[in-house]
Every structure is written in C-alpha cells, then in structure tokens.
C-alpha positions as CSV (number, residue, x, y, z in Angstrom):
1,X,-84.7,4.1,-4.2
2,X,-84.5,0.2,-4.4
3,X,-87.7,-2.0,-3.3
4,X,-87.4,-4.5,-0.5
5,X,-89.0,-7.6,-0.1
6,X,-90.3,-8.9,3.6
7,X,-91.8,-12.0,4.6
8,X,-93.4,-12.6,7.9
9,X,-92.6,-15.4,10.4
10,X,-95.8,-15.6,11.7
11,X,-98.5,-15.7,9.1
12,X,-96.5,-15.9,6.3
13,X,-97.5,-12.7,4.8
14,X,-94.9,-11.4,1.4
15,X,-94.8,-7.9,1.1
16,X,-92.4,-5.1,-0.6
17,X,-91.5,-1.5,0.9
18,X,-89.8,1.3,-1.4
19,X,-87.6,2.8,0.6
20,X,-84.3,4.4,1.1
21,X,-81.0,2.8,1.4
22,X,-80.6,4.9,4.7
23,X,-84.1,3.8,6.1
24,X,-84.6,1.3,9.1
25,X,-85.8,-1.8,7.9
26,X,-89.0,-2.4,8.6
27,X,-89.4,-5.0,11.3
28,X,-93.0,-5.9,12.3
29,X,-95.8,-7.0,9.4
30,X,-98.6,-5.1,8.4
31,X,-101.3,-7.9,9.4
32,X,-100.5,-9.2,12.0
33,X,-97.5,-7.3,13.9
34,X,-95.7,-10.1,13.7
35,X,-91.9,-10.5,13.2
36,X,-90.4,-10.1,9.8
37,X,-87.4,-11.8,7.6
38,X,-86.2,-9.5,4.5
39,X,-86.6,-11.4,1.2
40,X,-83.3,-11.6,-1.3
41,X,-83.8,-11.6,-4.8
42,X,-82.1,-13.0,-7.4
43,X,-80.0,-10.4,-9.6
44,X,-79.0,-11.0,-13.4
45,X,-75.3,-10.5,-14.0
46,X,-74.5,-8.1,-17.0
47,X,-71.3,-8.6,-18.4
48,X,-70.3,-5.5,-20.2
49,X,-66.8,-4.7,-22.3
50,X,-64.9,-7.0,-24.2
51,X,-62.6,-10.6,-22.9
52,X,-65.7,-12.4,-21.4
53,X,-66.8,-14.9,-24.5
54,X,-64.5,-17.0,-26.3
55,X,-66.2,-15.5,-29.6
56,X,-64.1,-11.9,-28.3
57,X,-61.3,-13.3,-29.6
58,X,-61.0,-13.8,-33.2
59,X,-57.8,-13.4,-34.3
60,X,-56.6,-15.9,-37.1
61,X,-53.4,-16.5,-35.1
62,X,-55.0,-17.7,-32.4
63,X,-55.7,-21.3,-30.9
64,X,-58.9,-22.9,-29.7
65,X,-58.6,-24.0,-26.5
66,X,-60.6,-27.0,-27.8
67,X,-63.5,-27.2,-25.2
68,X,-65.9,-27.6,-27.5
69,X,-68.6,-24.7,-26.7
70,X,-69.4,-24.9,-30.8
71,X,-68.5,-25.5,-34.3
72,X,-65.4,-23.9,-35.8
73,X,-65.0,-22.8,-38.8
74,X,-61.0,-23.3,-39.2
75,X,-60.1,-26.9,-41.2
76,X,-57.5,-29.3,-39.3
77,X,-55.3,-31.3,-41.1
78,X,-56.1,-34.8,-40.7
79,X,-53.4,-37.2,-38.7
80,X,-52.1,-39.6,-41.1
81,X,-50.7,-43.0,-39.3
82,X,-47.0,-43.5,-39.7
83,X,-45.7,-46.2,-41.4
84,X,-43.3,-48.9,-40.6
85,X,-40.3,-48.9,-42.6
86,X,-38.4,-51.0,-40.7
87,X,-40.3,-54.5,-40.9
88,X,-38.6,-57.5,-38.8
89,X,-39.9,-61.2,-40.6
C-alpha cells in the first residue's frame, strides 16, 4: 500500500495517509477541516538491463561517438600536415 502526501490550503498543515490505491483520497485536513491538495513526490529512475551507458558497449570494433563523457583508453594516430610538393616561386 503506497503513502500519500497532503497539504492543506488553509493552515498549511503537511501530512501522509497509508492507504489503498482503491481508497478515496482524503479531502478535508485533520486540524482544521480545511481543504486539501495531494503532495507529489519525486521518484528516482532505475535503469535496469543492459544499452543505457556508453560504458555497455565495449566492443574493440567499435567507434566513440566522441562526446567526451571521459577518458579513453584507445591511442589515435596523430594528423600529420601534408606537404606541398608542388611549390610555385
């Protein structure tokens, strides 16, 4: 059975109810009687299985997309500038 949060308009009163899903909210505060708001809470996201980090896919074959989220352990060849062979005087 989840807990709900309330929060009354009048005196400002912040409460919790444990109470089914099926249950009528509860819509006057203990206090003062007066009208109340239901609270929403934040809820941490979970990702479970495999595909949601870039450090799931460590195949050597593979290319970093290049977005720079850390260090990398593969070595790139430097670029070497080209040279001119063709000089005009």
């Amino acid at each position: 059975m989840p807990t709900y949060g309330y929060r009354c308009t009048k005196c400002g009163n912040q409460f919790e109810v444990f109470q089914r899903m099926s249950d009528e909210p509860v819509q006057t505060c203990p206090k003062c009687e007066g009208k109340v708001t239901k609270v929403l809470y934040p809820s941490g996201i979970v990702f479970k299985g495999s595909g949601y980090y870039s450090t799931d896919y460590k195949s050597s074959g593979s290319s970093d997309s290049g977005n720079g989220s850390g260090p990398t352990t593969e070595s790139k060849p430097e670029a070497k500038p080209e040279s001119k062979s063709d000089s005009t005087d």
